[in-house]
LUMTORMI-900674 format. One record per residue: x, y, z of N, C-alpha, C, O in turn. Coordinates in pm, whole numbers, plus 50000, padded with zeros to 5 digits. Layout:
residues N
XYZXYZXYZXYZ ...
***
This chain:
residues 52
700759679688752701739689888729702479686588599702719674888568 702839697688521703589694088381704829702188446704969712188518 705829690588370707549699788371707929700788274707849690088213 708339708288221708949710488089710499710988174710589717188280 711819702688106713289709888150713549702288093712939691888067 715039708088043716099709087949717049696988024717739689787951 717069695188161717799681988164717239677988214716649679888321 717409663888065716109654188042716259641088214715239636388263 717679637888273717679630488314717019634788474716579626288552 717069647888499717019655588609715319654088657714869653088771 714499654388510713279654988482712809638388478711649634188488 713759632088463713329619388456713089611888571712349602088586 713919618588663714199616988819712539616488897711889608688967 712389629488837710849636388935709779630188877708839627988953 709689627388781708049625688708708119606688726708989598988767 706969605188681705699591188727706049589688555706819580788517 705529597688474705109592888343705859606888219705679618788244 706409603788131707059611288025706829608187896706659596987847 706839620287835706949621787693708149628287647708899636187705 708189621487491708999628587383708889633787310708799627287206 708819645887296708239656687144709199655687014710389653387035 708969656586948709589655886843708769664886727707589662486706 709379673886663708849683286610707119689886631706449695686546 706709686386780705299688386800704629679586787703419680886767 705349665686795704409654686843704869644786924706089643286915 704379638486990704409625387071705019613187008704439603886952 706639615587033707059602286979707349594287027708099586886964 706919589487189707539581687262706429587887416706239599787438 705949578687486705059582087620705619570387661706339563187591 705119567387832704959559387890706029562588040706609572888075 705969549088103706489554688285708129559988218708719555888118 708629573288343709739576388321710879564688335712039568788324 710759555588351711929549088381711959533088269712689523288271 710749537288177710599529688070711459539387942712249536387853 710809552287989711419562487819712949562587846713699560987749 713429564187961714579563888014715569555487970716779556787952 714479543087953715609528987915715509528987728716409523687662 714609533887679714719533687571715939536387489716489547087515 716459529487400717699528687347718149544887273719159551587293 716779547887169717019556687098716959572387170717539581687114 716259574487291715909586287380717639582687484718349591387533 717769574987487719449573087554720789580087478721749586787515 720269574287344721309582487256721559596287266722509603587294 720089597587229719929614287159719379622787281719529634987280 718849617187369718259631487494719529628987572720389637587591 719589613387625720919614687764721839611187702722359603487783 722679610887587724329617187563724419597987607725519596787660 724069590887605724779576287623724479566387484723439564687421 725939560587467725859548187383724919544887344724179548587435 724089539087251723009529787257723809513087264724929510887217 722799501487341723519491387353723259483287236722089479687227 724039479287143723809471287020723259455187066723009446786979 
***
């Protein structure tokens, strides 16, 4: 099944495995709770700090 939704964390919840598009490409794959932790997809998709 593919999900496409607008809240990213809601979507992050349900899915096994995620991607990041970025102008029509794949800038970021792997398990949801890996892209999740990613510093720079934290910033800019879920609205949190990045940790320095």
């Amino acid at each position: 099944m593919l999900l496409v939704e607008q809240l990213a964390m809601t979507a992050l919840k349900l899915a096994d495995r995620a991607y990041v598009l970025e102008r029509g490409t794949v800038a970021l794959c792997g398990t949801a709770e890996a892209v999740a932790a990613d510093p720079a997809v934290q910033s800019v998709y879920l609205g949190a700090e990045p940790v320095p």
